[in-house]
N, C-alpha and C positions, 0 to 999 in steps of 0.2 A: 142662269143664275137664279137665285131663288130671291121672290118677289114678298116681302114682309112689310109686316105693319110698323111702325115708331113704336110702339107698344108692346111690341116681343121679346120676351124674354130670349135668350139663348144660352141652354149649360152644356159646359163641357165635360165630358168625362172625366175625370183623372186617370184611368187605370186604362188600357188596349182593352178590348173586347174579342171574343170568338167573332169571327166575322162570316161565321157559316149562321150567326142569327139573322133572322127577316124580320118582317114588322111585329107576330105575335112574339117575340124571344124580346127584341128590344124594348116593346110596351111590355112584359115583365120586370125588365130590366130598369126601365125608367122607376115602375112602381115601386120598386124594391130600393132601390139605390139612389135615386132622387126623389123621394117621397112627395112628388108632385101629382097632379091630374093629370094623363096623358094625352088629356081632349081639351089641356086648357090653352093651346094655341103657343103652348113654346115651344124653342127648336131644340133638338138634343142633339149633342154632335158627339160622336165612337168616332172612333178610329182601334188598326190593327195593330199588332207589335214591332211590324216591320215599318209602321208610319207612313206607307204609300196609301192608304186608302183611308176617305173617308166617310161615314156614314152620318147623314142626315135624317131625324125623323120627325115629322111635326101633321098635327091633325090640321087641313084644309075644311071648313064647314062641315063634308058630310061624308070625310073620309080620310085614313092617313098619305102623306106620301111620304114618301122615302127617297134620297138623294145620295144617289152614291160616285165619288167620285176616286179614279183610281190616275197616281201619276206614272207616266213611264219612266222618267227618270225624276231622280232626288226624292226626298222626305219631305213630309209633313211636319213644322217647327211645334212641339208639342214639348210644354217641360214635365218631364217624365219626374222631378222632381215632389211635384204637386203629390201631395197624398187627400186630400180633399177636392173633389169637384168645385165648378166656378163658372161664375154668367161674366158673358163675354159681349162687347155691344155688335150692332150690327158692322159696322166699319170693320170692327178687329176682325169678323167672322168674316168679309170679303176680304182683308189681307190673309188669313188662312186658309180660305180657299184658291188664292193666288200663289200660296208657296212661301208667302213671306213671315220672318218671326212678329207674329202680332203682340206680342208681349212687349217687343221693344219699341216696333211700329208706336205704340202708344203712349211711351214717354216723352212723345216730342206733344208741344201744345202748338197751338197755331199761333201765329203772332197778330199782332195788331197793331198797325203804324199807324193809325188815323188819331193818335194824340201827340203825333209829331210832327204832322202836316195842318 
């Protein structure tokens, strides 16, 4: 699992990606497309058209890594809807790395009973 700071940002792609790109195609990609810094410590998260893989890329201190995770079975919950990219917090990013729709995953809020006790 990938080991991040409170402070990270995390954007998603909106659109599948070639997924024959590697790190120098996606740091293009990010600069073009998310007009961010590619060394500023966010995560960028690709995925492919068929929704089983998914692509990770974020600068470590003094070098990129890449995280690529492919499922055998089932999809990746991605709303294909989206025509704009979108930052995702880390929680959502561990329920999509799990398989689960983190979109909906995150309309539930926590509760809090300690003003009933």
């Amino acid at each position: 699992m990938l080991k991040l700071t409170s402070d990270t940002r995390i954007y998603v792609a909106a659109k599948p990606i070639d997924f024959r790109k590697a790190i120098n195609g996606l740091a293009a990609l990010i600069i073009e497309q998310f007009e961010t810094s590619v060394t500023d410590g966010s995560v960028y998260v690709f995925y492919n058209r068929d929704c089983d893989r998914v692509k990770c890329l974020f600068w470590e201190k003094n070098g990129f890594v890449l995280y690529l995770k492919r499922l055998e079975r089932g999809r990746f919950k991605f709303n294909k809807t989206d025509h704009e990219d979108y930052v995702i917090t880390h929680e959502q990013l561990e329920w999509l790395l799990a398989g689960l729709d983190f979109k909906l995953m995150s309309q539930f809020s926590e509760l809090d009973y300690t003003q009933y006790f």
